[in-house]
C-alpha positions in Angstrom: -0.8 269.7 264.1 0.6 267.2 266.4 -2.2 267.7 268.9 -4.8 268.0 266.9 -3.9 264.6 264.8 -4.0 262.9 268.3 -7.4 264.7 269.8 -9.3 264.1 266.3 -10.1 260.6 267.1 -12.3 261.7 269.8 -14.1 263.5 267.7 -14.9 260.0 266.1 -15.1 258.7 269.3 -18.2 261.5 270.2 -19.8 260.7 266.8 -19.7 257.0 267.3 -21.3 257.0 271.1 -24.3 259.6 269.8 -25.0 257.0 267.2 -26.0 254.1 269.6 -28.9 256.7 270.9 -30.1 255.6 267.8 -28.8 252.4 267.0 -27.9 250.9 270.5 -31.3 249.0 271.2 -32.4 248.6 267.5 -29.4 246.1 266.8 -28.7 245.1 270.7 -25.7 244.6 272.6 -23.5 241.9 270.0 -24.5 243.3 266.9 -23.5 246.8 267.9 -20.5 245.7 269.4 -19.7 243.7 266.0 -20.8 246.6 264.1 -18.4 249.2 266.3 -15.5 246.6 265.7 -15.6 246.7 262.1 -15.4 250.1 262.3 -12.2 250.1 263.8 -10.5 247.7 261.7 -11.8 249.7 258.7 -10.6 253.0 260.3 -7.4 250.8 261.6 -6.8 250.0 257.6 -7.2 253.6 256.5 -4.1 254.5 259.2 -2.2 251.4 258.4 -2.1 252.8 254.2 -1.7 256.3 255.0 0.5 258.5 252.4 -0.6 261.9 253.8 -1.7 263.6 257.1 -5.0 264.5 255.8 -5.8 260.5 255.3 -4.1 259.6 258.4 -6.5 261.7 260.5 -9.6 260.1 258.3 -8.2 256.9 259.8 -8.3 258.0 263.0 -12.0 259.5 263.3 -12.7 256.2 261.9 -11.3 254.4 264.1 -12.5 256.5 266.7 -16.5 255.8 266.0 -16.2 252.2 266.2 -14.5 252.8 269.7 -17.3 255.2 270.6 -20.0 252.4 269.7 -18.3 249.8 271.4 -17.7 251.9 274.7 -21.4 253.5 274.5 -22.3 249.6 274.6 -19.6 247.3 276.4 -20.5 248.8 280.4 -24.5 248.5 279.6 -24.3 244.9 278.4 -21.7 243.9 281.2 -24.2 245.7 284.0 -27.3 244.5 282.4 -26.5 240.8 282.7 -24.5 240.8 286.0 -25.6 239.7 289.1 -26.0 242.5 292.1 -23.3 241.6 294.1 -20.6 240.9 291.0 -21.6 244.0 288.3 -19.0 246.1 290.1 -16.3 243.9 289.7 -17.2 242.7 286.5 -16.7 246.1 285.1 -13.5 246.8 286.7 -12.7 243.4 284.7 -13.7 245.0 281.8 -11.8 248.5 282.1 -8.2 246.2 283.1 -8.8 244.9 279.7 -8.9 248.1 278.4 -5.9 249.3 280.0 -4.1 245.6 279.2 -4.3 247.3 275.4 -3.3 250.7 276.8 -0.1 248.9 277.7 0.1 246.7 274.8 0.1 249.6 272.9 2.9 251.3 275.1 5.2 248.6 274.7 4.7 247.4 271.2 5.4 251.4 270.3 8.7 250.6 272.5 9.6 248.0 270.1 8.6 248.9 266.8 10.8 252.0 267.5 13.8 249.8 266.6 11.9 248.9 263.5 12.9 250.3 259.8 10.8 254.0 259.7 7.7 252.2 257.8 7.0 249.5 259.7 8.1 251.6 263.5 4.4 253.0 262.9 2.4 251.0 260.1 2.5 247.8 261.9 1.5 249.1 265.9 -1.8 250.6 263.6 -2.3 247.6 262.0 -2.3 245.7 265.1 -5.7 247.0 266.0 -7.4 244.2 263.5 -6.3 241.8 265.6 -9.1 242.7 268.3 -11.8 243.1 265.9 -11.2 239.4 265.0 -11.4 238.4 268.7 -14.6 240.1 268.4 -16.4 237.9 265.5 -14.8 235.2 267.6 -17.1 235.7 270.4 -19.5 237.9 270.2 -22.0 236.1 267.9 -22.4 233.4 270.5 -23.4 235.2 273.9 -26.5 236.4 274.9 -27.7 239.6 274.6 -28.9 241.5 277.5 -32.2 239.7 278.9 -33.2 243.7 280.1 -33.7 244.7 276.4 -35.2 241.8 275.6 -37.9 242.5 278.3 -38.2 245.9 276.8 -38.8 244.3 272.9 -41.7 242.1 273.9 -39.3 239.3 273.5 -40.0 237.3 276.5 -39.1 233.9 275.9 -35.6 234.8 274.5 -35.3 236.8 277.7 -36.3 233.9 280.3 -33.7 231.6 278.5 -30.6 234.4 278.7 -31.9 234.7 282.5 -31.8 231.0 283.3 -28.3 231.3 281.1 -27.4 233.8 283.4 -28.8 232.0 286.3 -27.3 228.5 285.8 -27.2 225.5 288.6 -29.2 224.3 285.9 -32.0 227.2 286.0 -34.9 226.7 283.0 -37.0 229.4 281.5 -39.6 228.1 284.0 -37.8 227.5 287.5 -39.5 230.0 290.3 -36.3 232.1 290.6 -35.9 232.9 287.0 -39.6 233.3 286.8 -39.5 235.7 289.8 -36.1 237.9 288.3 -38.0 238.3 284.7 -41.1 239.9 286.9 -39.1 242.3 289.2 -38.0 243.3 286.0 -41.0 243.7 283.6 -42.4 245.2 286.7 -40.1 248.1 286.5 -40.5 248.8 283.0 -44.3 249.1 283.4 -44.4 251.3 285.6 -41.8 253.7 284.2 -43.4 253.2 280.5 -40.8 255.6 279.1 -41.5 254.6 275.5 -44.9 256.7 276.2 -43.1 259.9 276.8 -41.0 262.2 274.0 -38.0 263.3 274.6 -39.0 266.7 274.4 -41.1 266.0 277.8 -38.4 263.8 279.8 -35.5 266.3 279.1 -38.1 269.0 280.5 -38.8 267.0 283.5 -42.4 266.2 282.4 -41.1 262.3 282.5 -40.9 260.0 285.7 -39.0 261.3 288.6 -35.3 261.5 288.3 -34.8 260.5 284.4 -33.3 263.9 283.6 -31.2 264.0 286.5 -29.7 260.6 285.9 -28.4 261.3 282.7 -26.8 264.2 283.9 -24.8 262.3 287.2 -23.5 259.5 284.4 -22.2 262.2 282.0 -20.9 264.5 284.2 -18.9 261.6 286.3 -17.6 260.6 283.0 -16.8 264.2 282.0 -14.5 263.6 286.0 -12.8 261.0 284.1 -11.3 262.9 281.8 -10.8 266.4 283.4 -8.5 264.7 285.9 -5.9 264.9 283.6 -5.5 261.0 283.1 -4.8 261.3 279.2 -2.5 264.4 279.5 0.1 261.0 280.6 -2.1 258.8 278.5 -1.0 260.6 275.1 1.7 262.5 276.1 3.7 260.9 278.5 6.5 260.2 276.5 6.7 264.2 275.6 6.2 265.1 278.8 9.3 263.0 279.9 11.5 264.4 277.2 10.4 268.1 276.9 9.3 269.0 280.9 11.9 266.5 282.2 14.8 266.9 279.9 14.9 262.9 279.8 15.9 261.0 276.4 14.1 259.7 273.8 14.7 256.5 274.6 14.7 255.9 278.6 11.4 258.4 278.2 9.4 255.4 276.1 10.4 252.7 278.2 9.4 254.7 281.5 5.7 255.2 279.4 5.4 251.3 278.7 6.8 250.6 282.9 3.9 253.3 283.4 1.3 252.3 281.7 1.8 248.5 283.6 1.7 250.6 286.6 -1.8 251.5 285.8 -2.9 248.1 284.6 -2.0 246.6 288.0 -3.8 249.2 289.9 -6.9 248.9 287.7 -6.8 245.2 288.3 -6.3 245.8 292.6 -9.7 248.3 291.8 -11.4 244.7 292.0 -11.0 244.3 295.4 -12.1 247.7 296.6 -15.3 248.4 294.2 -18.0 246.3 295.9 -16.4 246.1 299.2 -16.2 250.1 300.1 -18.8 251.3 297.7 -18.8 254.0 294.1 -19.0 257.0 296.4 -15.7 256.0 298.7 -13.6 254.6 296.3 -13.8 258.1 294.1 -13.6 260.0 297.1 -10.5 258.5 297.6 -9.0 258.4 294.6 -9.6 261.7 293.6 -8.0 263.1 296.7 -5.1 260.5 295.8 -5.2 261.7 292.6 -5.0 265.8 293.4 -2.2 265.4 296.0 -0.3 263.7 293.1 -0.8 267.1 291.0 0.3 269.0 293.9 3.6 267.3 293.6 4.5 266.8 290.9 3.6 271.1 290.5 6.3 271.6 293.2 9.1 269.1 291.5 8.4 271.4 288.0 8.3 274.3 289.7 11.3 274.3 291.5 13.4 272.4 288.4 12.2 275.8 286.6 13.9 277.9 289.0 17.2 276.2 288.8 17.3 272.6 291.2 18.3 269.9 290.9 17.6 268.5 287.2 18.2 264.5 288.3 16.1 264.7 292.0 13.4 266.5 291.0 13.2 264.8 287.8 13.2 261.8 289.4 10.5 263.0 291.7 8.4 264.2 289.1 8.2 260.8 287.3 7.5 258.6 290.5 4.6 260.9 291.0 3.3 260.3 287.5 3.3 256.3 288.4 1.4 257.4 291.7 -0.9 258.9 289.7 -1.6 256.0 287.8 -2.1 253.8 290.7 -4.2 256.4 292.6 -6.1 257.2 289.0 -6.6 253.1 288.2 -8.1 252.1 291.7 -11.2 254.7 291.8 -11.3 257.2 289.1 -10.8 255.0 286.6 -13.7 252.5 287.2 -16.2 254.6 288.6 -17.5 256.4 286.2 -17.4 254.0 283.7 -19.5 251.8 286.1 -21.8 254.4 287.2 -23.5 255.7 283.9 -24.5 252.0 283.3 -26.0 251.5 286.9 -27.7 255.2 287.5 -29.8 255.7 284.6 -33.7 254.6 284.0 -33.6 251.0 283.0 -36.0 251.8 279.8 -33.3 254.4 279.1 -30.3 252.7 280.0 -28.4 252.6 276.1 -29.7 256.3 275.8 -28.1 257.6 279.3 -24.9 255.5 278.4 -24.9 256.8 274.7 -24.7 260.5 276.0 -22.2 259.5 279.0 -19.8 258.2 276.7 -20.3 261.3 274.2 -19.9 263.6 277.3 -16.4 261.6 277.5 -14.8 261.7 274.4 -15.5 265.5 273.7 -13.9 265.9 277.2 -11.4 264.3 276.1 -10.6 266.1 273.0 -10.9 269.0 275.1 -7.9 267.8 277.3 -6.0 266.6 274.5 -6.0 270.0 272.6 -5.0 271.4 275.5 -2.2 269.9 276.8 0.5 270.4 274.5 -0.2 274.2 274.4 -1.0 274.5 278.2 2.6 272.5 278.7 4.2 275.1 276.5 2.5 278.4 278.0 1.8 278.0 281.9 5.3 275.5 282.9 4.4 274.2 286.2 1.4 276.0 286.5 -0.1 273.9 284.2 -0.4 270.8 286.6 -1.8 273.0 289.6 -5.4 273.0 287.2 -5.8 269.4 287.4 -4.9 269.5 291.3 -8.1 271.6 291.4 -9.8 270.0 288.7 -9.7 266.4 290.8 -10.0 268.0 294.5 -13.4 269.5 293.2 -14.3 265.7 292.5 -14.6 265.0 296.4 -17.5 267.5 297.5 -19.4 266.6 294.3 -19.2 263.1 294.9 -20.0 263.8 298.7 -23.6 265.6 297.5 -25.0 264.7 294.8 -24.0 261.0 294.1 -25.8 258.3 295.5 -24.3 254.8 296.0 -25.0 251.8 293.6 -23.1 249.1 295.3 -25.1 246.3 296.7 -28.0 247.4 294.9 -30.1 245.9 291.6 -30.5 248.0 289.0 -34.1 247.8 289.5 -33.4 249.3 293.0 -32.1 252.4 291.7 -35.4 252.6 290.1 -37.2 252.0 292.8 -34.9 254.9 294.4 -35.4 257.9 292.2 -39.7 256.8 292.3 -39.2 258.6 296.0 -38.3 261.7 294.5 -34.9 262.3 296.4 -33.7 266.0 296.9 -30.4 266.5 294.8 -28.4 266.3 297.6 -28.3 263.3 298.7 -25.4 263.5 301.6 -27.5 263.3 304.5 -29.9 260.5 302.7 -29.3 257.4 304.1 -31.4 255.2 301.6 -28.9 256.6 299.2 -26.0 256.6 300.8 -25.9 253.3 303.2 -23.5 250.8 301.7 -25.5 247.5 302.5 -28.8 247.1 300.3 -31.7 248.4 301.7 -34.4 246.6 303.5 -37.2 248.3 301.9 -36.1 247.0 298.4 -35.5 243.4 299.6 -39.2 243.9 300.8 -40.7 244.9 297.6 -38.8 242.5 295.5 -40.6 239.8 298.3 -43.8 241.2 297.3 -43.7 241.2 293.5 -42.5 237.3 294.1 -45.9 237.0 296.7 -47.9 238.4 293.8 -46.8 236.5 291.3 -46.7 233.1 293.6 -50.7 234.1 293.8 -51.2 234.5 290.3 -49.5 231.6 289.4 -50.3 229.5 292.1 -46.5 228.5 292.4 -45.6 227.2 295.6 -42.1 228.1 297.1 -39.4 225.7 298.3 -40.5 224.4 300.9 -37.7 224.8 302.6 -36.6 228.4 301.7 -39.4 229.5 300.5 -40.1 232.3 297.7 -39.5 235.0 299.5 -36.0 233.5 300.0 -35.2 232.4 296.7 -35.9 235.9 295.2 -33.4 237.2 297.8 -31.0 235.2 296.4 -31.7 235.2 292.9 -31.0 239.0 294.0 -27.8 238.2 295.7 
């Protein structure tokens, strides 16, 4: 019952990222975010009143749609208004926020559990409202993504959020704004997606790649969660007191220290996203991630056969926090990034939408799991998600091309030369710096458009310049 209270909110989180196939583009980036917020609180309410079990885990699949709006949404809107050279890190931003309430979470459970029996759990639920209102805060006042806005016919709205986005004092009709809104709508028309059913782009029928596309973004978010990340996420705590024999108490205060862990590492992710690429920094951290397993399988292992209760304990726990350090710089990040950069810019919210699903029912997956695969295999039960993330490495190796340094109109432009599914030995996919060719064809859609204009450059720079750095 225990796990299946906890995993049921990913259920609502599956239901609520499916939903923005539908709704994501008809209400656009703030509204759906709004929308997914309300959700929570409402779901966050239910929780907060509950009297029985059965209304408690109404709350939580809730709860859990407005989350699975707002994450089918947040990574689309963050990529689809970032410049080439920031998206990366501005995500990473955006998933140390959502590890900020991770700990938040952690430690306000720490300290409630002092707290009379009501409020030790009412109040930590109730909290939740407190984000939504940050929400209609800010989100009625920022733009939403100039991309869709391209994709609606609304073209004046989308030249103003560009020169927004722009700014150095950018208008709807400077030359670099002009340029970014063609390379752009030049894109969409040739993809014309909107002129296919899905029916013919899930059967390959579409332009190149669109099937494929989808399936890299879900199945690197499905690598998010069959590394084992919310096995410590949810269970921690239990872990602690049940594998470990630790108390009640020092095992919650080791979840909060853990959980800051993670935060810190997800924030150092910043640094190493842009600067070493998607493919390296999961490589990496998977590998990171794997030998972490390994260990701590070999601390429970040998504390079942009789050690040393306090050393291998103690070993087992500081390779938990090494998990989280080696799970917040790479395999956190990444494929929360990637779904938002890889698919089909006329499909972006779609691609995202069935990411995030693919997520959340991973998720649940892991979550029913743990607590019976804890109680039934012992140690054995950590050497699957040594596997598990190892297997991460040679599929990232293959079949994932790199996004880093790249527009998302590049990535396009990629999959129109109808790549081989591995993509190892490709160097236009794999090569860190932005390719020449792309800079090249971005120069000629600004040539074009100087022509049919009859814009003049900067004299100085230039227009094939000034689209290279609109670009940049």
């Amino acid at each position: 019952m225990k796990g299946t209270m906890t995993s049921i909110y990913n259920i609502g989180c599956f239901i609520g990222a499916m939903s923005t196939l539908i709704t994501g583009d008809k209400l656009g980036r703030p509204r759906q975010i709004i929308l997914g917020s309300t959700v929570i609180a409402i779901g966050a309410i239910i929780q907060t009143a509950s009297y029985s079990v059965a209304q408690m885990m109404v709350g939580r699949i809730v709860a859990g749609l407005g989350t699975g709006m707002n994450t089918a949404t947040a990574g689309v809107w963050q990529a689809e208004t970032s410049k080439m050279r920031s998206r990366g890190k501005l995500v990473i931003i955006q998933m140390a926020n959502c590890i900020t309430g991770f700990s938040i979470s952690n430690w306000l459970t720490l300290g409630f559990s002092f707290a009379p029996k009501d409020v030790a759990w009412r109040f930590p639920l109730a909290f939740q409202i407190f984000f939504t209102l940050c929400i209609y805060a800010m989100c009625p006042f920022l733009p939403d993504s100039p991309r869709l806005l391209i994709r609606k016919g609304r073209y004046e709205e989308a030249n103003e959020v560009l020169a927004a986005l722009e700014g150095h004092g950018a208008t709807p009709d400077s030359p670099s704004v002009k340029a970014q809104f063609n390379i752009i709508k030049d894109i969409l028309d040739r993809e014309h997606l909107n002129t296919y059913s899905w029916r013919q782009l899930l059967s390959g029928r579409g332009p190149s790649g669109v099937l494929r596309r989808m399936i890299l973004g879900a199945w690197m978010q499905a690598m998010n969660q069959v590394s084992g990340i919310n096995v410590t996420s949810y269970y921690m705590s239990y872990i602690f007191i049940n594998a470990l024999g630790i108390s009640e108490l020092l095992a919650r205060i080791l979840a909060a220290c853990g959980s800051v862990d993670y935060l810190i590492f997800a924030c150092l992710a910043y640094f190493v996203i842009e600067r070493y690429g998607r493919r390296k920094v999961m490589m990496c951290s998977a590998a990171a991630c794997s030998i972490c397993w390994v260990c701590i399988a070999v601390a429970l292992g040998l504390l079942e056969k009789g050690g040393n209760q306090y050393v291998l304990g103690s070993v087992a726990v500081a390779f938990f926090f090494v998990f989280f350090a080696s799970f917040g710089m790479g395999v956190l990040g990444v494929p929360w990034l990637y779904p938002t950069e890889i698919n089909a810019l006329e499909m972006r919210t779609k691609g995202a939408s069935l990411a995030m699903a693919t997520n959340w029912i991973c998720n649940y997956a892991v979550v029913q799991a743990t607590l019976p695969g804890i109680d039934s295999l012992g140690y054995k039960f950590w050497i699957v998600w040594a596997v598990i993330c190892f297997a991460f490495i040679p599929i990232t190796y293959l079949f994932y091309p790199e996004t880093a340094n790249r527009t998302l109109e590049d990535i396009d432009r990629f999959f129109e030369t109808e790549p081989g599914i591995l993509v190892f030995n490709n160097k236009l996919a794999t090569q860190l710096h932005r390719p020449q060719v792309f800079i090249e064809q971005d120069e000629h859609i600004t040539h074009q458009f100087d022509k049919s204009s009859g814009l003049v450059g900067d004299e100085e720079k230039g227009p094939d310049r000034v689209i290279v750095e609109v670009v940049q």
